[in-house]
C-alpha positions in Angstrom: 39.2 -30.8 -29.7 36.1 -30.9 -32.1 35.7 -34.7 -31.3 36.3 -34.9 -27.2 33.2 -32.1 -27.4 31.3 -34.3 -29.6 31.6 -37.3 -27.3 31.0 -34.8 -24.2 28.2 -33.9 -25.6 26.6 -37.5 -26.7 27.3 -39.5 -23.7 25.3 -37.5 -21.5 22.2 -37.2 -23.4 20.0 -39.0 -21.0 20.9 -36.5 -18.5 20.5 -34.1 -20.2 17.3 -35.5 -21.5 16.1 -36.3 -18.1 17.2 -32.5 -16.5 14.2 -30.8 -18.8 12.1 -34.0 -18.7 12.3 -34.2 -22.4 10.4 -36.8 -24.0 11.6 -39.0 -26.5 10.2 -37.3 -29.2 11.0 -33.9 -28.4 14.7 -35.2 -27.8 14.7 -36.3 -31.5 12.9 -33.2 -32.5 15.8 -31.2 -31.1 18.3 -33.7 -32.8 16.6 -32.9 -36.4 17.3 -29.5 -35.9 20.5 -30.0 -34.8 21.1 -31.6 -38.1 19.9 -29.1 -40.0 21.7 -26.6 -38.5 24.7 -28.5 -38.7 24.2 -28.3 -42.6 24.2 -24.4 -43.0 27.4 -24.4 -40.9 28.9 -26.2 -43.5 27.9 -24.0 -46.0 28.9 -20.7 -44.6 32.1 -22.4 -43.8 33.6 -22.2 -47.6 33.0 -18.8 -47.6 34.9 -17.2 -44.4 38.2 -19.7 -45.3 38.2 -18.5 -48.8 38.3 -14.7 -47.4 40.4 -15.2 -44.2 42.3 -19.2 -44.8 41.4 -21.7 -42.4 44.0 -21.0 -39.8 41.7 -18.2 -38.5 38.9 -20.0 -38.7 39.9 -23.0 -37.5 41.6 -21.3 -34.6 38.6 -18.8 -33.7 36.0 -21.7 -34.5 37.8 -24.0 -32.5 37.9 -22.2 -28.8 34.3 -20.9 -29.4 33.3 -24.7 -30.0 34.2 -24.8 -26.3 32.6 -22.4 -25.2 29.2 -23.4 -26.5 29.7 -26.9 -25.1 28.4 -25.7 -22.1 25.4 -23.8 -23.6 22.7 -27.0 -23.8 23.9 -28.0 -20.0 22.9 -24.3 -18.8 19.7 -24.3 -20.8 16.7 -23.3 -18.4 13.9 -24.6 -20.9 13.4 -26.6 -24.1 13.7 -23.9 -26.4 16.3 -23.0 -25.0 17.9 -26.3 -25.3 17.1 -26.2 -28.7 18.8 -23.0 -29.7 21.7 -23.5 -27.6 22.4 -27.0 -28.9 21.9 -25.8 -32.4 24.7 -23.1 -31.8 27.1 -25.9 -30.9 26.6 -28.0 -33.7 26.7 -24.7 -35.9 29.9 -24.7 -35.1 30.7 -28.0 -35.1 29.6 -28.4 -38.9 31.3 -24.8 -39.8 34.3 -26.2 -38.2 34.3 -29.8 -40.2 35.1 -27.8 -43.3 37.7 -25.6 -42.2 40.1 -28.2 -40.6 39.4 -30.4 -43.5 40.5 -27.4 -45.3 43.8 -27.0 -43.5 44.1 -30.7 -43.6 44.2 -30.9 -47.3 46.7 -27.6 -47.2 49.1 -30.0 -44.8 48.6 -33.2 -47.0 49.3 -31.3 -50.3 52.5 -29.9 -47.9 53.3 -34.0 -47.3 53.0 -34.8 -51.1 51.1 -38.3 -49.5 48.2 -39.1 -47.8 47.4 -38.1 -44.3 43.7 -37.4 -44.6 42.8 -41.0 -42.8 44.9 -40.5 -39.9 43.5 -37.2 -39.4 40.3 -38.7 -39.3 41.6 -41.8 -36.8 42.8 -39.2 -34.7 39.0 -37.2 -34.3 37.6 -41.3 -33.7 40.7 -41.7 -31.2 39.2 -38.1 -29.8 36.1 -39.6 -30.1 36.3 -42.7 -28.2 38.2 -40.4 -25.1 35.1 -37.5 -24.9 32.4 -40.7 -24.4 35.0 -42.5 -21.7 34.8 -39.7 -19.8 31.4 -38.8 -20.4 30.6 -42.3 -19.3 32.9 -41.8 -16.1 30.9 -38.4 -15.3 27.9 -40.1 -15.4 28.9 -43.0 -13.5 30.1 -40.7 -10.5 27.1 -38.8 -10.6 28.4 -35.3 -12.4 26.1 -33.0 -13.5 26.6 -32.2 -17.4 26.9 -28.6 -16.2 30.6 -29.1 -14.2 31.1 -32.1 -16.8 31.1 -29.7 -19.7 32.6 -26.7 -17.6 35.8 -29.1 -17.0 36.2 -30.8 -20.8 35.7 -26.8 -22.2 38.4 -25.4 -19.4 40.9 -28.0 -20.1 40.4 -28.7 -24.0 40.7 -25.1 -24.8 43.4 -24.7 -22.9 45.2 -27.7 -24.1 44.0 -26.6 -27.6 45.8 -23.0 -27.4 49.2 -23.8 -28.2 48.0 -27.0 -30.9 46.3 -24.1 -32.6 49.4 -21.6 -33.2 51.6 -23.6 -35.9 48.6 -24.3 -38.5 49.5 -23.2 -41.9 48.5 -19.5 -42.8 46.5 -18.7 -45.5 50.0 -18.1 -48.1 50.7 -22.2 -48.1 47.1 -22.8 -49.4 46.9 -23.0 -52.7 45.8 -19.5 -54.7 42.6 -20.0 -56.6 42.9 -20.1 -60.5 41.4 -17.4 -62.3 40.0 -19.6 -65.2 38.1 -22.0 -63.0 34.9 -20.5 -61.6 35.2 -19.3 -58.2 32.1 -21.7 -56.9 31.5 -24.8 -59.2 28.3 -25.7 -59.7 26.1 -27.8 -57.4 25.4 -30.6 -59.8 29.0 -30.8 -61.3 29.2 -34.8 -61.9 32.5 -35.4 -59.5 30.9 -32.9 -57.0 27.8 -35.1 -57.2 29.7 -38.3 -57.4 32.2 -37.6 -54.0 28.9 -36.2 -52.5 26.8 -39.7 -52.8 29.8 -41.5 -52.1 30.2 -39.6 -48.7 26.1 -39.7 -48.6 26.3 -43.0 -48.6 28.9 -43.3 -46.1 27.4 -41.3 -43.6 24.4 -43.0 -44.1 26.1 -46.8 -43.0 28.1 -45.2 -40.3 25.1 -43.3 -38.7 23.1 -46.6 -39.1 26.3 -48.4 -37.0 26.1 -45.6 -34.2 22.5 -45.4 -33.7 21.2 -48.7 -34.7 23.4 -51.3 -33.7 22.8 -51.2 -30.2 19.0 -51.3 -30.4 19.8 -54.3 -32.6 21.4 -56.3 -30.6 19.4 -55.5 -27.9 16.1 -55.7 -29.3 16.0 -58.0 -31.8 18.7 -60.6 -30.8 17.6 -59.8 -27.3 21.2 -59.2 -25.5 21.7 -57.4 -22.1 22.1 -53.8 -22.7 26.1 -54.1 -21.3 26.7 -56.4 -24.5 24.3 -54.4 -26.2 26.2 -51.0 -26.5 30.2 -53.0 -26.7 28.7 -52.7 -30.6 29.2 -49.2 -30.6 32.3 -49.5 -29.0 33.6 -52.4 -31.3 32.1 -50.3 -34.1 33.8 -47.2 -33.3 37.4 -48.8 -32.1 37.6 -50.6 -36.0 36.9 -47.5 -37.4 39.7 -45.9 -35.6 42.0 -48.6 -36.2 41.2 -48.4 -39.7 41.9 -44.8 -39.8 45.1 -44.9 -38.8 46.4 -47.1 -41.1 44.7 -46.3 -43.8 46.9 -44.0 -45.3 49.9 -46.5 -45.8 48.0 -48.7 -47.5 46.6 -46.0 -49.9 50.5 -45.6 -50.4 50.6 -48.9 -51.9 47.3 -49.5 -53.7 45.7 -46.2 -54.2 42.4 -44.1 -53.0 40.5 -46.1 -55.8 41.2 -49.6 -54.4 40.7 -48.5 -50.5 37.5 -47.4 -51.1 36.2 -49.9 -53.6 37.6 -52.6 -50.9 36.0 -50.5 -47.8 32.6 -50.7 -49.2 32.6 -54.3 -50.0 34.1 -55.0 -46.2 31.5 -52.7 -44.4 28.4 -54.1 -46.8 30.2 -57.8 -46.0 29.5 -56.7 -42.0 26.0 -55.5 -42.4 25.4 -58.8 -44.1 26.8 -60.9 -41.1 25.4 -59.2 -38.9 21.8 -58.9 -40.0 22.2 -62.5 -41.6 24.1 -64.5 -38.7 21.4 -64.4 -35.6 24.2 -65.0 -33.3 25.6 -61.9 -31.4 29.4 -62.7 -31.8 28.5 -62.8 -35.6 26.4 -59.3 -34.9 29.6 -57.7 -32.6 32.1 -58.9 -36.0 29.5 -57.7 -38.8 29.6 -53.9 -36.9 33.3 -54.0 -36.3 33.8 -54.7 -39.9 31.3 -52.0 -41.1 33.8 -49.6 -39.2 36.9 -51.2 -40.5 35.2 -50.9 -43.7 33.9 -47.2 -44.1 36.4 -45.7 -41.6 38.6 -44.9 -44.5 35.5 -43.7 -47.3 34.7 -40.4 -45.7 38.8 -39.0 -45.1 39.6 -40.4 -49.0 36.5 -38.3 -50.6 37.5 -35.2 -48.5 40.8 -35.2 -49.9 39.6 -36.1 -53.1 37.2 -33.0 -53.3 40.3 -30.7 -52.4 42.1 -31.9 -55.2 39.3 -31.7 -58.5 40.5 -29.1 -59.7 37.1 -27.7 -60.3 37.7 -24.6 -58.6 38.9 -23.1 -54.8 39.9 -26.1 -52.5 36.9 -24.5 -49.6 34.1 -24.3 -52.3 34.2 -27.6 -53.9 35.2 -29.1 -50.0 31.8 -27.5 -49.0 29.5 -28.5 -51.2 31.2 -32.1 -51.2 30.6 -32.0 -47.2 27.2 -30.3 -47.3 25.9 -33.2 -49.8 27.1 -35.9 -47.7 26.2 -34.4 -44.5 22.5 -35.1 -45.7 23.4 -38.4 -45.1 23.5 -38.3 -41.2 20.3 -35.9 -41.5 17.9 -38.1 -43.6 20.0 -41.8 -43.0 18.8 -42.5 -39.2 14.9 -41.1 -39.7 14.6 -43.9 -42.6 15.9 -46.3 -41.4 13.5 -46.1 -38.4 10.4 -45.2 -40.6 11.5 -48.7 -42.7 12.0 -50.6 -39.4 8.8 -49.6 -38.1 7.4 -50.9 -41.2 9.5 -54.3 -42.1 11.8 -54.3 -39.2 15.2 -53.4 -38.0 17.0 -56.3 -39.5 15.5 -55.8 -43.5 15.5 -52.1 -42.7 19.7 -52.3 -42.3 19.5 -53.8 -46.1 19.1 -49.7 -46.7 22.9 -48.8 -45.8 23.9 -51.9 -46.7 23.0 -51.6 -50.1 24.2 -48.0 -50.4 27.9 -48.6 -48.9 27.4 -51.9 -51.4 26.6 -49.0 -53.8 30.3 -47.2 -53.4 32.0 -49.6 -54.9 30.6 -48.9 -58.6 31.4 -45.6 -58.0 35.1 -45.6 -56.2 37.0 -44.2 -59.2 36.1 -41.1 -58.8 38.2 -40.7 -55.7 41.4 -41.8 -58.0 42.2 -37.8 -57.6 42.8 -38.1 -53.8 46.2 -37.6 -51.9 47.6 -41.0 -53.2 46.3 -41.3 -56.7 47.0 -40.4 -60.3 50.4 -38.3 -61.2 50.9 -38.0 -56.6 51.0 -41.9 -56.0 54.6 -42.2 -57.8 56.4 -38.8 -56.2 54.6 -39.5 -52.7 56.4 -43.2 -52.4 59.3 -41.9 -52.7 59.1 -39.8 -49.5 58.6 -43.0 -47.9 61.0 -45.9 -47.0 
């Protein structure tokens, strides 16, 4: 649900760009805020589950998410556009907790690791909101009956998904001896946070870059142009959804050490190769490479120990979220100032960068004392 609204919603930018005769700059204005915004939804979000559970909010967050799709389509003016827009993405960052939340309640339910094809299935969800926001556009759809229809028929589809999510009893009760909200600048708190910083940043650099990079610096047609996205985003799916077997076999440790050095080996044959078959392989295997680092953290962060599964998920997700706030503004401040090819050495050398650090994810759904009970639940 959360990701058919977020591809809704991005593939028909230009129109809705062009319906308020936005600039380009006040377009990316609204996008900063947007981002910000998204970031306090995150951190309210640990709050409400650890009152209510996530099934409520999940549920509740979910249909209103909706809803509010249609809020940036109906906008009369920019600032309206603004607000409403920022309402959406409130929700959407307030809701990226709470069903990680319930996710890591099913996976600990599982004894194994289901994290990554949770994740495949929001890229699957993805990949399905921009086709049809592409076939919209195509016919000529306004984004107002565009966003009308995908609400309608997502919510209702969503209604009966939403009843058998685990209630508040099957999450794990919060330990009186461990502080109720561990601090910011714990080290693994920090540690999962830059790892997922760092991810965010070489994912968002894939989705907003790679396009313009094949189209303006190895001066492709804009068709072959944006198949990088597409390649980009269909790896990391893929990736997703097998992920979780092979964490079975090696561990969290070893898919994320491997993911980094596979998504740093694309940025480097992509940016290195001036051909655009090398380009189109170097951003498919940046998303076969991190599609795996962001799910593996999330779990890891519900399973420190440190204190309630929602706090130390929320501050994890919060830190890395400032990763798709402050990762596509530098890289377009460095490329105005070296170019777009050495300013991609930026998330290359941070996803390089998570491969030092990959072993403090050994406490995700797959590692430590889990790895041996969970491969016995499988053949």
């Amino acid at each position: 649900m959360h990701a058919v609204v977020a591809g809704s919603l991005f593939s028909r930018f230009p129109a809705l760009k062009h319906g308020l005769h936005m600039t380009d700059g006040r377009l990316g204005l609204a996008l900063l805020i947007a981002s910000c915004v998204t970031f306090s939804g995150t951190r309210l979000a640990p709050a409400v589950v650890e009152r209510w559970g996530s099934k409520p909010a999940v549920r509740v967050g979910s249909l209103l998410l909706c809803a509010a799709l249609l809020g940036p389509a109906l906008a009369p003016t920019y600032a309206a556009f603004v607000v409403l827009l920022a309402v959406l993405v409130f929700l959407g960052g307030f809701l990226d907790v709470a069903f990680n939340a319930q996710g890591i309640a099913v996976e600990r339910g599982y004894r194994r690791p289901i994290m990554s094809g949770l994740h495949g299935a929001w890229s699957v969800g993805l990949l399905a909101g921009s086709a049809i926001g592409a076939g919209a556009a195509a016919l000529g759809v306004s984004p107002t009956v565009h966003f009308a229809v995908v609400a309608a028929v997502v919510g209702a589809a969503g209604v009966p998904l939403l009843r058998p999510l685990l209630p508040r009893a099957s999450e794990p009760a919060h330990d009186p001896e461990l502080p109720r909200r561990p601090p910011l600048f714990s080290p693994v708190v920090l540690a999962l946070g830059a790892i997922g910083f760092a991810a965010f940043v070489a994912e968002g650099a894939g989705y907003d870059w790679s396009a313009v990079y094949l189209h303006d610096v190895l001066r492709t047609g804009g068709g072959v142009a944006a198949a990088a996205v597409t390649v980009l985003a269909a790896a990391m799916a893929a990736a997703r959804l097998v992920a979780d077997r092979i964490t079975m076999r090696v561990g969290p440790v070893r898919v994320v050490r491997t993911g980094s050095l596979v998504a740093a080996g694309g940025f480097a044959l992509a940016t290195i190769v001036e051909r655009t078959p090398a380009a189109l392989a170097g951003f498919a295997l940046l998303g076969a490479g991190v599609g795996a680092i962001v799910p593996t953290v999330f779990s890891a962060a519900g399973n420190t120990g440190l204190g309630s599964t929602s706090a130390v998920l929320g501050r994890v997700v919060s830190v890395s979220y400032l990763g798709s706030i402050a990762g596509p503004a530098m890289i377009g401040f460095a490329a105005d100032a070296v170019g777009l090819r050495a300013a991609l050495a930026i998330p290359a050398s941070l996803v390089l960068a998570i491969a030092a650090g990959a072993g403090v994810t050994k406490r995700a759904a797959g590692g430590l004392q889990v790895i041996d009970s969970a491969r016995k639940e499988i053949p």
